[in-house]
C-alpha positions as CSV (number, residue, x, y, z in Angstrom):
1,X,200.9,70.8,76.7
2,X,197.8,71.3,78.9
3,X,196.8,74.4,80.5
4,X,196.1,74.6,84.5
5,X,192.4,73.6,84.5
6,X,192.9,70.9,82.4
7,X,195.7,69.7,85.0
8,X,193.9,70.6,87.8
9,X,191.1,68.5,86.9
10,X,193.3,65.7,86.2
11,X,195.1,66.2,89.4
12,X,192.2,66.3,92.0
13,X,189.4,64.4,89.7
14,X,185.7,65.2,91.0
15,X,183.2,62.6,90.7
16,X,185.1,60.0,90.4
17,X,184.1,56.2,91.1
18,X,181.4,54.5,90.5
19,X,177.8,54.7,91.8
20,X,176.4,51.0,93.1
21,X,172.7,50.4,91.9
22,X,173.3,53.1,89.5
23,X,170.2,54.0,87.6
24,X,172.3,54.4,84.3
25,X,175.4,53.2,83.3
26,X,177.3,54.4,79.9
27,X,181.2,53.3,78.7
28,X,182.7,54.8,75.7
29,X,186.3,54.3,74.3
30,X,188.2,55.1,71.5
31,X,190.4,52.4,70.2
32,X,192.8,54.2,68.6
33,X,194.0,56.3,71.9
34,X,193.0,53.6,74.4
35,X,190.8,55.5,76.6
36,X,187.9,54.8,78.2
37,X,185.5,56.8,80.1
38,X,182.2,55.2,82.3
39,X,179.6,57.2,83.7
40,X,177.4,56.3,86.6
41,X,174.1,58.1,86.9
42,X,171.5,58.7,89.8
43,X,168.6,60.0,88.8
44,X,165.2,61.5,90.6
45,X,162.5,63.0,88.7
46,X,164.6,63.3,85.3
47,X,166.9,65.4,87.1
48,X,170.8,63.7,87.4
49,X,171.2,63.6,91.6
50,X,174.6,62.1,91.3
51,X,177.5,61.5,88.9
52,X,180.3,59.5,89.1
53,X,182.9,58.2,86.5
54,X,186.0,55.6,86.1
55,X,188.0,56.8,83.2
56,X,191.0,54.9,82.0
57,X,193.2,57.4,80.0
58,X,195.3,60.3,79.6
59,X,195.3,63.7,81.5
60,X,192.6,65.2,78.8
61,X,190.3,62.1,78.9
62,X,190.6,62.4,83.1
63,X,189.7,66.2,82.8
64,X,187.3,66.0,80.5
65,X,185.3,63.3,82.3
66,X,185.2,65.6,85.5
67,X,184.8,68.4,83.7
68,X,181.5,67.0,82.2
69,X,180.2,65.4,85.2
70,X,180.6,68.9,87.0
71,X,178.3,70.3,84.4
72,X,175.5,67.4,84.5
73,X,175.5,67.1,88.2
74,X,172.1,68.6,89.0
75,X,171.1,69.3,85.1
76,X,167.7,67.7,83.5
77,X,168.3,64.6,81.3
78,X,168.0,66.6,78.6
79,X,170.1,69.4,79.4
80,X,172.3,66.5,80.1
81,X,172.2,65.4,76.9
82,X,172.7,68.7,75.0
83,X,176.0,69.4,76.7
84,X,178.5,69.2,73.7
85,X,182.1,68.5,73.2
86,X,183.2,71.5,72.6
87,X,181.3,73.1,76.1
88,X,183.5,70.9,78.0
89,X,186.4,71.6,76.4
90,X,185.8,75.3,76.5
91,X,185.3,75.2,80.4
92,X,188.3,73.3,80.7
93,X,189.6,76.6,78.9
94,X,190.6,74.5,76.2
95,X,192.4,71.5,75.1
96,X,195.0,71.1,72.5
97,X,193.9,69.6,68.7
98,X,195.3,66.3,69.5
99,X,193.1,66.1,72.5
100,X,189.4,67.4,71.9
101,X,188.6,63.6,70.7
102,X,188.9,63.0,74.8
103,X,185.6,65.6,75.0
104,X,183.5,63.6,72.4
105,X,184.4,60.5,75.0
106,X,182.9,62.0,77.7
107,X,180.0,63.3,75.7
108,X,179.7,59.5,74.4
109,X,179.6,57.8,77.6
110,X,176.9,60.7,79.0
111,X,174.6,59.7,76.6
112,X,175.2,56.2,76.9
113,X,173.9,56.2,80.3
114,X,170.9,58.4,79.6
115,X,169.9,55.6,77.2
116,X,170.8,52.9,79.4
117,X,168.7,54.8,82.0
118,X,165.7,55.4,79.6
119,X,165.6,52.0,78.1
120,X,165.6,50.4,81.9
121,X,162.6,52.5,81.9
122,X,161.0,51.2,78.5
123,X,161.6,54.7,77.4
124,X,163.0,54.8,73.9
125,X,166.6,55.9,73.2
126,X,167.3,59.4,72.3
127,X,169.2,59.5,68.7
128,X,172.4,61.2,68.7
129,X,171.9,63.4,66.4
130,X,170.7,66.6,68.8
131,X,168.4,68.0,66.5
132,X,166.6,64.8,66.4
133,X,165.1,65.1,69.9
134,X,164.3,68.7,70.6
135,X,160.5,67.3,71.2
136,X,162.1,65.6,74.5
């Protein structure tokens, strides 16, 4: 059912934990599947220092967390913000149908910690609709 990145990702997870004192803090699930992915952020100067995540899940919703956390490690909170679904999934060289909704859990919970992180900052939150913030 899932190709070798995908289980390789699963198998040896990167990031994964949780950051203490963590500038930004974002959990997403999806209550029909169960899973549940949290993202820990460290930030300096708007650029993400450190990542970390706890996901409770399947082998997609595992991959896909360390997937995206691979990709935001060292990206802008923006470009953070802009990595889609579907960019995750593709560098996990794909997931099956029944799985892609594991991506748009990963994408969730990254921008629920860039809000968390911007409103501790009395920033406002950034809309999720992406064309809706291309002024940040």
């Amino acid at each position: 059912m899932y190709n070798e990145k995908v289980m390789d990702y699963f198998e040896h997870p990167r990031n994964q934990g949780a950051i203490e004192d963590a500038d930004g803090i974002g959990e997403v699930g999806n209550p029909e599947c169960g899973d549940t992915t949290k993202i820990y952020l460290q930030v300096e100067h708007d650029v993400i220092t450190d990542v970390k995540f706890q996901t409770f899940g399947c082998a997609a919703a595992v991959a896909s967390s360390s997937m995206a956390t691979e990709l935001i490690k060292g990206k802008t909170l923006k470009e953070a913000w802009d990595l889609s679904n579907s960019a995750v999934a593709d560098a996990l060289d794909g997931l099956p149908p029944k799985k892609l909704h594991c991506s748009l859990i990963a994408e969730g919970a990254i921008h629920a910690a860039i809000n968390d992180y911007r409103t501790k900052r009395g920033l406002e939150a950034w809309k999720e609709k992406k064309e809706s913030h291309a002024e940040h």
